[in-house]
C-alpha positions in Angstrom: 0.3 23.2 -10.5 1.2 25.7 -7.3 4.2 27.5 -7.6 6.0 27.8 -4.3 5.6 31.5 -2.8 8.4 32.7 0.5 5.9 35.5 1.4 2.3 33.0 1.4 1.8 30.6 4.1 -0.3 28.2 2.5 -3.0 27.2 5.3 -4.5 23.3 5.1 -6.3 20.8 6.6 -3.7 17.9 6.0 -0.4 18.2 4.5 1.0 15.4 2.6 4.6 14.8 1.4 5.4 12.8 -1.3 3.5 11.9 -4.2 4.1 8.1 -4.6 1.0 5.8 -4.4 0.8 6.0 -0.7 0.0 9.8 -0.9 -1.5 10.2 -3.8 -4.3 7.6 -2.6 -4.2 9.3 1.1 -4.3 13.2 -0.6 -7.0 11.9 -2.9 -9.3 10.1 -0.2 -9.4 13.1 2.4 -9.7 15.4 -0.6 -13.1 13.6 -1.9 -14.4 14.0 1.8 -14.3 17.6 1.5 -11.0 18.4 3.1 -8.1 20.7 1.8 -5.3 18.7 1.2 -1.7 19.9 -0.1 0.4 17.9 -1.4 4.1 18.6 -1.7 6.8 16.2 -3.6 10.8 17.1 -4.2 10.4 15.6 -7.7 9.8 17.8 -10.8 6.4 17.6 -12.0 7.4 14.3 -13.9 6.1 10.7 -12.6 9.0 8.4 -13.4 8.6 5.2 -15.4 11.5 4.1 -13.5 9.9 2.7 -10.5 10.5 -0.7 -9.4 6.9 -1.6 -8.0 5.2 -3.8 -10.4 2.5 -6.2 -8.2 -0.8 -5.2 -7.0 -2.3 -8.2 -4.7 -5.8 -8.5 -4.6 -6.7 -6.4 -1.3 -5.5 -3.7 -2.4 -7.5 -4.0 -5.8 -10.5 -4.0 -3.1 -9.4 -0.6 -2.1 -9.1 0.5 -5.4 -12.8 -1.1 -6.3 -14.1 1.1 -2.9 -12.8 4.1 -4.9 -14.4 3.2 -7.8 -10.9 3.0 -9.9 -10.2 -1.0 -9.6 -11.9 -1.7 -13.7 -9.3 0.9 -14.7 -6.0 -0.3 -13.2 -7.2 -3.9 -14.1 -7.6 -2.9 -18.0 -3.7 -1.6 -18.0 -2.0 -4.5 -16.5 -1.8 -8.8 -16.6 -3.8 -10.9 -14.4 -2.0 -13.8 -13.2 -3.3 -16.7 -11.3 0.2 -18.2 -9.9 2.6 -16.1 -8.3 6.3 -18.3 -8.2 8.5 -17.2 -5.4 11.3 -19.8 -5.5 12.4 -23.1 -6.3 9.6 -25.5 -6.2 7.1 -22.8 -4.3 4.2 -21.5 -6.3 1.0 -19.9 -4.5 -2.4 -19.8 -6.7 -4.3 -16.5 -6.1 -7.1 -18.2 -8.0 -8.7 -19.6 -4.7 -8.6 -16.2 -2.8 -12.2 -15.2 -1.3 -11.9 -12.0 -3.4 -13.5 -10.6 -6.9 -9.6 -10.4 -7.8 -8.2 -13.5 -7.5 -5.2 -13.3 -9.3 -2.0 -11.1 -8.8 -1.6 -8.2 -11.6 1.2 -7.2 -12.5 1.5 -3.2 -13.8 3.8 -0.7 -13.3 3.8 1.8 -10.4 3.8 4.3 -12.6 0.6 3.4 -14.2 -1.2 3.3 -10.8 0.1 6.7 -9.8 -1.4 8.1 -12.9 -5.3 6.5 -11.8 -4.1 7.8 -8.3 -2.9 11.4 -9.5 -6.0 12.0 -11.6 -8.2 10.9 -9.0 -6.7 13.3 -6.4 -6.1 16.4 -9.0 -10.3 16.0 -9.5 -10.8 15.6 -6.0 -9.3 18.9 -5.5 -5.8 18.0 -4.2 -3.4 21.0 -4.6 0.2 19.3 -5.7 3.3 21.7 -5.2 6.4 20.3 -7.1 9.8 20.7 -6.6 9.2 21.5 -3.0 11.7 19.5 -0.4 10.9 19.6 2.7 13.6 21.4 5.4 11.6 21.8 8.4 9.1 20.8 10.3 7.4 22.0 13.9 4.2 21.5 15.4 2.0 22.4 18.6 -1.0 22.1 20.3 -2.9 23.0 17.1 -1.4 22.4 14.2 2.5 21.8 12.1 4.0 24.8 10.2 6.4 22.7 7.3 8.9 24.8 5.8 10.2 23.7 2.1 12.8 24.8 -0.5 11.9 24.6 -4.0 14.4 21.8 -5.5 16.2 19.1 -4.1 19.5 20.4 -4.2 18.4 23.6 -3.3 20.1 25.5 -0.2 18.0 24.4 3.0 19.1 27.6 4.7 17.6 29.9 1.6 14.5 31.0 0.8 11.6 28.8 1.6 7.8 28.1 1.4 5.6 27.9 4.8 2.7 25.5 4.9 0.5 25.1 8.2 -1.8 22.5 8.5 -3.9 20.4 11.4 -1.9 17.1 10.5 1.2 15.8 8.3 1.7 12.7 6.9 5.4 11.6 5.3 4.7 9.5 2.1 8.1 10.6 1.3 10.0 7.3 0.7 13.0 5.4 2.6 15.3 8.6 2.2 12.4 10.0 4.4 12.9 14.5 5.1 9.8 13.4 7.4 10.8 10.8 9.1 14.1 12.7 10.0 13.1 16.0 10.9 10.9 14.5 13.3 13.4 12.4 15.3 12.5 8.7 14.3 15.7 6.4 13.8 15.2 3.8 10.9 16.5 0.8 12.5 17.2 -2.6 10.2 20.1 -3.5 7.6 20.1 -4.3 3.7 19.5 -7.9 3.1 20.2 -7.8 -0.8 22.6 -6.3 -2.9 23.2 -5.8 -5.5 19.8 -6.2 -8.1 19.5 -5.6 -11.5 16.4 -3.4 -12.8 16.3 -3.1 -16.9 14.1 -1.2 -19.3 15.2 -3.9 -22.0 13.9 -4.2 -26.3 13.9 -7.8 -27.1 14.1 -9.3 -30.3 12.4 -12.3 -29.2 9.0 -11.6 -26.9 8.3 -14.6 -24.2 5.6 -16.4 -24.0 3.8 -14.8 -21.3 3.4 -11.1 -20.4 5.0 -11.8 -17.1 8.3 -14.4 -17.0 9.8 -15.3 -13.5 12.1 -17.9 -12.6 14.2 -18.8 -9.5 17.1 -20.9 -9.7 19.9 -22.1 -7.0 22.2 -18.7 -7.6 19.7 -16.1 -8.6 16.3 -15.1 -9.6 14.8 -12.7 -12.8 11.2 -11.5 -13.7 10.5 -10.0 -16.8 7.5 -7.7 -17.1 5.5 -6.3 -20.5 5.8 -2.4 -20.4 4.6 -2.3 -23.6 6.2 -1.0 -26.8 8.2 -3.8 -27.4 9.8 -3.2 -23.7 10.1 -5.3 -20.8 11.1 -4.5 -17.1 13.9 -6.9 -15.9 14.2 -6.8 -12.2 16.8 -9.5 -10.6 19.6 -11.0 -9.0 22.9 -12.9 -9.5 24.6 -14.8 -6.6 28.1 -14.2 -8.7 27.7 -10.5 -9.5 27.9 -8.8 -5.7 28.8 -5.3 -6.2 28.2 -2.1 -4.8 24.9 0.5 -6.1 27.4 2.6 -8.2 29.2 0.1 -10.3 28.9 -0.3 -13.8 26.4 -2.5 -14.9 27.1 -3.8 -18.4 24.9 -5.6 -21.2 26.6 -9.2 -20.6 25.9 -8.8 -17.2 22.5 -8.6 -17.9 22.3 -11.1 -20.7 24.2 -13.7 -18.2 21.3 -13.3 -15.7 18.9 -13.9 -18.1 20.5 -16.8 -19.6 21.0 -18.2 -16.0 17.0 -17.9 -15.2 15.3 -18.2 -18.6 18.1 -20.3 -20.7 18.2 -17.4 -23.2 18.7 -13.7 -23.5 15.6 -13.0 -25.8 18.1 -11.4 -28.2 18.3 -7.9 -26.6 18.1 -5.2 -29.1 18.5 -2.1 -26.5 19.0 -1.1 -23.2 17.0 1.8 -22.7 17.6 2.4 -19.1 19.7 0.2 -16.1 20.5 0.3 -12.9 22.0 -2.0 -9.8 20.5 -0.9 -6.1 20.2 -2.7 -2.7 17.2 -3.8 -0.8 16.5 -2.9 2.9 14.8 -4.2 6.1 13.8 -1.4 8.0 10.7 -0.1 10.1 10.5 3.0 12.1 10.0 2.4 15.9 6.5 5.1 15.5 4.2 5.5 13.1 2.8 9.2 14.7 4.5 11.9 16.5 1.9 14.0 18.0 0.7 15.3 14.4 2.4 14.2 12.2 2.4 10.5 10.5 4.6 8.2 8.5 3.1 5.6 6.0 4.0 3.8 2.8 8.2 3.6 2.2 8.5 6.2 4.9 7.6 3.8 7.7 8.9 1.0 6.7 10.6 -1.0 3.7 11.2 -4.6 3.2 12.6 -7.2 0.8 11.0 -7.5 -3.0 10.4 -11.1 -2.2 6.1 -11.7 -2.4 5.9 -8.1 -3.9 4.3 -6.3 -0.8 5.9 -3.2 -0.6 3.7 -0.9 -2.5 0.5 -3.1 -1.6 1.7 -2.1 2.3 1.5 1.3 1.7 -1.2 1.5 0.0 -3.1 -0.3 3.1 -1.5 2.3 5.4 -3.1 5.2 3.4 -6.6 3.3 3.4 -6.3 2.9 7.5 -5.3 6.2 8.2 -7.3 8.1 5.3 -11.0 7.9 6.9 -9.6 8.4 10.5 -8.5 11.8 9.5 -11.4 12.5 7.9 -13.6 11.1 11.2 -11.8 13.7 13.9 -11.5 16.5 11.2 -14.6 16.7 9.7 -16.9 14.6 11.6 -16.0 15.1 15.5 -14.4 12.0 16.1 -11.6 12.5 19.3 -8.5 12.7 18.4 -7.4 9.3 20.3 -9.4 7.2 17.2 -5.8 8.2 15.1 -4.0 6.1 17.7 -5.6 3.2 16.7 -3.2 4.0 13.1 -0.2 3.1 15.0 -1.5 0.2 16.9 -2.7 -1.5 13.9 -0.4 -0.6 10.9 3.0 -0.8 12.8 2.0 -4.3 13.9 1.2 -5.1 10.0 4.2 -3.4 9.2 6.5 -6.1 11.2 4.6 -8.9 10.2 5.4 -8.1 6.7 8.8 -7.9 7.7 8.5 -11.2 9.1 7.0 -12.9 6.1 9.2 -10.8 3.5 12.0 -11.4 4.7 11.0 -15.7 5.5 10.9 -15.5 1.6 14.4 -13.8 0.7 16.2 -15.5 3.1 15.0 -18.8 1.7 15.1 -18.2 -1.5 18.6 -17.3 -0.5 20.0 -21.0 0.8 22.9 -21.6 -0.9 24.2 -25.3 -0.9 22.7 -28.9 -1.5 21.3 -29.5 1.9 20.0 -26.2 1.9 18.5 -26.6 -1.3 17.4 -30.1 -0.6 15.3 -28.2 2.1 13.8 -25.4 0.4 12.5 -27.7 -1.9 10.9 -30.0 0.6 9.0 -27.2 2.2 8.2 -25.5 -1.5 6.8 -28.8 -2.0 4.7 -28.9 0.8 3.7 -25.6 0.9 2.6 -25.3 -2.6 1.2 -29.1 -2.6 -1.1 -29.0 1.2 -3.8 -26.7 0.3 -4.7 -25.4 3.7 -1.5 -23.9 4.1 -1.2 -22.7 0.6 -4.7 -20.8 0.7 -3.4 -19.1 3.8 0.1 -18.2 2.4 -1.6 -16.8 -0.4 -4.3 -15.0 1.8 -1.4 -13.2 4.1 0.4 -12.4 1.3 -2.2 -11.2 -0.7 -3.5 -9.0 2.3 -6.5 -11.0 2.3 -5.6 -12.6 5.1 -4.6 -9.9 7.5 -6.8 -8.6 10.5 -6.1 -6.5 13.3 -6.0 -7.3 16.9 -9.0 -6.7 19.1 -9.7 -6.2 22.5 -10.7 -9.1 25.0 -14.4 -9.8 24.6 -14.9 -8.4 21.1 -17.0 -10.1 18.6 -14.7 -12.5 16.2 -15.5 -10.9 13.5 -14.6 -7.2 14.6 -10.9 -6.9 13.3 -11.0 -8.8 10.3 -11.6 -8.0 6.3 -15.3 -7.2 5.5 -15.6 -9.6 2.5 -17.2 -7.9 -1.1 -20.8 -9.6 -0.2 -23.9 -8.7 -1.9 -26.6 -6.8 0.0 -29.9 -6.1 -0.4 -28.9 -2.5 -1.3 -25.8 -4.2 -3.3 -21.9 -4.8 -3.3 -20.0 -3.7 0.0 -17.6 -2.4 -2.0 -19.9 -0.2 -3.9 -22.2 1.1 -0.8 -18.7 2.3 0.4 -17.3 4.5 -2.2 -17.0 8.2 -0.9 -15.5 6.8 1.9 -18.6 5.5 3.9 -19.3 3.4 7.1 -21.9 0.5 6.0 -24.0 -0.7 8.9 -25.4 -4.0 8.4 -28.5 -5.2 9.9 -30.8 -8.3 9.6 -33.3 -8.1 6.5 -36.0 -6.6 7.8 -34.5 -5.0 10.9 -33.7 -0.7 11.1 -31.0 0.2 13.5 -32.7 2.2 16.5 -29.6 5.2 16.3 -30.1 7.4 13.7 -27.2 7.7 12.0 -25.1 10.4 9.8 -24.9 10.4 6.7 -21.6 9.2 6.0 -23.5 5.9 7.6 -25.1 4.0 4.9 -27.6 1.3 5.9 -27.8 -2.2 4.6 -29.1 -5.4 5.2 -28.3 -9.4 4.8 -29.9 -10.9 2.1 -30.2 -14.1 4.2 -33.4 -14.1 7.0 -30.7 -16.4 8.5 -28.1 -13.5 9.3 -29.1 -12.2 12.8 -25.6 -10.1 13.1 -26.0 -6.6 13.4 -21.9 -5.1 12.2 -20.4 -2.1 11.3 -17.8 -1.6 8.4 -15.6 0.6 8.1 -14.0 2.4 5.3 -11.8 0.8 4.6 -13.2 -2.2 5.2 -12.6 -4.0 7.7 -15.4 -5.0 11.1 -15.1 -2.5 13.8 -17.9 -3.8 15.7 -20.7 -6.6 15.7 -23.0 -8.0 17.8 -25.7 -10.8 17.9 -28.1 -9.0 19.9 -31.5 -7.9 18.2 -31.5 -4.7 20.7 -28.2 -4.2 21.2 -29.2 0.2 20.7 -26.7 1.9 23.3 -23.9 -0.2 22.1 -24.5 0.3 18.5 -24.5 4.3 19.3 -20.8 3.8 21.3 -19.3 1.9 18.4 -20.8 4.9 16.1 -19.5 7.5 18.3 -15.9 6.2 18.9 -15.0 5.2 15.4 -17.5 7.5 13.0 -17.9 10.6 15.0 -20.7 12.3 17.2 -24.1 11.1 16.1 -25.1 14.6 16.5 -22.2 16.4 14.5 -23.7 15.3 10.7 -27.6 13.2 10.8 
């Protein structure tokens, strides 16, 4: 671990602050591509077991399998083919188009470990106990200034890092976000939630519990050792962050969801906190960037949070690496705002749909939610896409006028002559797909891998990018110049690494 040094500028290709999943799987991706990457985080070196993310959906698993780390995380947590949000409402994962169809639940902290190790052999330098104070930048770079310690005096002795871009993984309480202007516009939708490290005398059936009723809502989560998460919420106990939260308090909730306590032997850790609905206005300021918590944060309701941010560090991840290492212009990082801020305020959107459901109080209300729980749940079309969106499956990005349909949208896991998608596109690769049979004309660099259909039917010629998603397609056998534009505008200059 780097100590923090007043009289040596650390020099960098990117800088990234905060070590959550968002930057460690951001620091660990430009790392693997041969950039030097710092990463700085206000904590102690000390990943806390107290984090309240406990969902990965299945596209995010996708960008773990990419990586080569999705067996891992999948061995540490609980599958689950129905994900409950409310009353009557239940979505079943199991029909997603995915290798992953199932929700798994596993504590943030257990990803950030996969993540940390990853980006520690990848070459990442992690500076701890460094908070951020500062932050300037010109035409060529941003100089970060930090203090070592979060309480430590922002006007005293600090640490100077320069580097050709910064991105702020640092969290809702952003030092990113504000030293670089942005507002954080939105309010807090929920107050008042319980999170528990609880030891039960009686175990529950299944490694994850959750139940919704009229006045509240609970999920209970394995940690292992005997100890389960409780996250939730009780219409009747509104109180501010800092009041004490007692054991009866927490055994009422329980009893109120589950119809029992589980006979709590211990209360290892508790705490009440609030949930906000907030999204910065920009997700870049010249060089620097904002992604994960940062950018924006929404309700827990369908578990996206985490899952967000770890899609923003997958868009923006292979775009640095395109303009820094592979000649790409600079205007291909654009393309980060355009795309994630939009996803960003549609998960607002469907987040906050959920809560505020879930949160009609009332018999007509209820009689309501019900209905449309019903339906939802019950009229598979619109299940399958609920699921899908919330999942991340379902999520594309806008295109231009005129582009093919399937530029903008998920590259499914399909097998290729040469293999998996997923595989061919580990170390952070562009796969260029072309008819069996059929060699692209360009000749391409070598973070280009070809492939072909396995189906003499497919007459689609369609680039992927990293992180996987159709940048460009066409149905012309011949189709040469184009093919070289689409390489040149989203991999680089052909001629900068064939």
């Amino acid at each position: 671990m780097a100590e923090m040094s007043p009289s040596a500028p650390h020099t960098t290709d990117v800088l990234v602050v905060g070590a959550g999943p968002t930057g460690l799987l951001l620091a660990g991706d430009l790392a693997e591509a041969g950039l030097s990457v710092t990463l700085l985080e206000a904590r102690p070196h000390k990943i806390s077991n107290l984090s309240r993310a406990l969902v990965v959906h299945a596209r995010a698993l996708e960008q773990f399998d990419a990586r080569g780390i999705a067996d891992e995380v999948v061995k540490m947590g609980h599958p689950i083919d129905r994900l409950a949000l409310f009353e009557r409402l239940q979505l079943d994962p199991s029909r997603l188009p995915s290798r992953y169809p199932y929700v798994l639940f596993i504590p943030q902290y257990e990803v950030e470990r996969v993540l940390e190790r990853r980006a520690r052999d990848a070459g990442v330098t992690f500076v701890y106990d460094a908070k951020v104070v500062g932050v300037d930048q010109d035409t060529n770079g941003v100089t970060a200034r930090a203090v070592a310690g979060r309480d430590a005096d922002p006007d005293g002795p600090h640490s100077t890092y320069r580097a050709s871009y910064l991105v702020g993984t640092d969290g809702v309480h952003s030092t990113i976000r504000h030293a670089i202007g942005l507002p954080f516009p939105g309010q807090s939708i929920l107050s008042s939630l319980i999170l528990a490290d609880l030891k039960l005398d009686r175990a529950p059936d299944r490694p994850f519990t959750v139940n919704a009723v009229p006045d509240g809502f609970a999920l209970l989560t394995e940690m292992g050792d005997n100890t389960y998460r409780l996250t939730g919420w009780n219409r009747h106990h509104q109180l501010p962050d800092d009041a004490p939260l007692d054991v009866e308090e927490i055994k009422e909730l329980l009893r109120l969801n589950f119809g029992t306590d589980y006979g709590i032997t211990d209360v290892r850790w508790k705490s009440r906190f609030h949930s906000d609905e907030r999204q910065a206005p920009a997700y870049r300021v010249g060089r620097v960037f904002l992604a994960g918590d940062a950018a924006h944060v929404h309700s827990p309701a369908g578990a996206m949070g985490m899952n967000t941010g770890l899609q923003d560090a997958a868009n923006l991840s292979w775009k640095l690496v395109a303009v820094l290492r592979d000649g790409a212009d600079d205007r291909l990082l654009d393309t980060y705002q355009a795309e994630r801020h939009a996803v960003g305020k549609l998960v607002l959107r469907m987040s906050g749909t959920l809560v505020r459901t879930a949160l009609l109080h009332g018999p007509a209300a209820r009689l309501l939610r019900a209905a449309a729980g019903t339906i939802l749940s019950n009229v598979r079309p619109l299940a399958d896409k609920a699921a899908a969106m919330i999942s991340g499956i379902g999520i594309a990005y806008r295109t231009p006028r005129g582009a093919h349909k399937l530029t903008g949208r998920r590259a499914p896991d399909v097998r290729l002559a040469e293999g998996r998608l997923n595989k061919l596109q580990r170390g952070g690769k562009f796969v260029l797909i072309t008819p069996a049979g059929q060699e692209a004309d360009a000749a391409l660099p070598d973070h280009v891998v070809r492939a072909h259909w396995t189906s003499d039917r497919r007459r689609t010629t369609a680039l992927v990018r990293p992180d996987g998603y159709f940048c460009w397609a066409t149905e012309k056998p011949d189709d040469a110049a184009a093919l070289r534009a689409a390489l040149t505008t989203w991999a680089g200059p052909l001629s900068q690494r064939v």
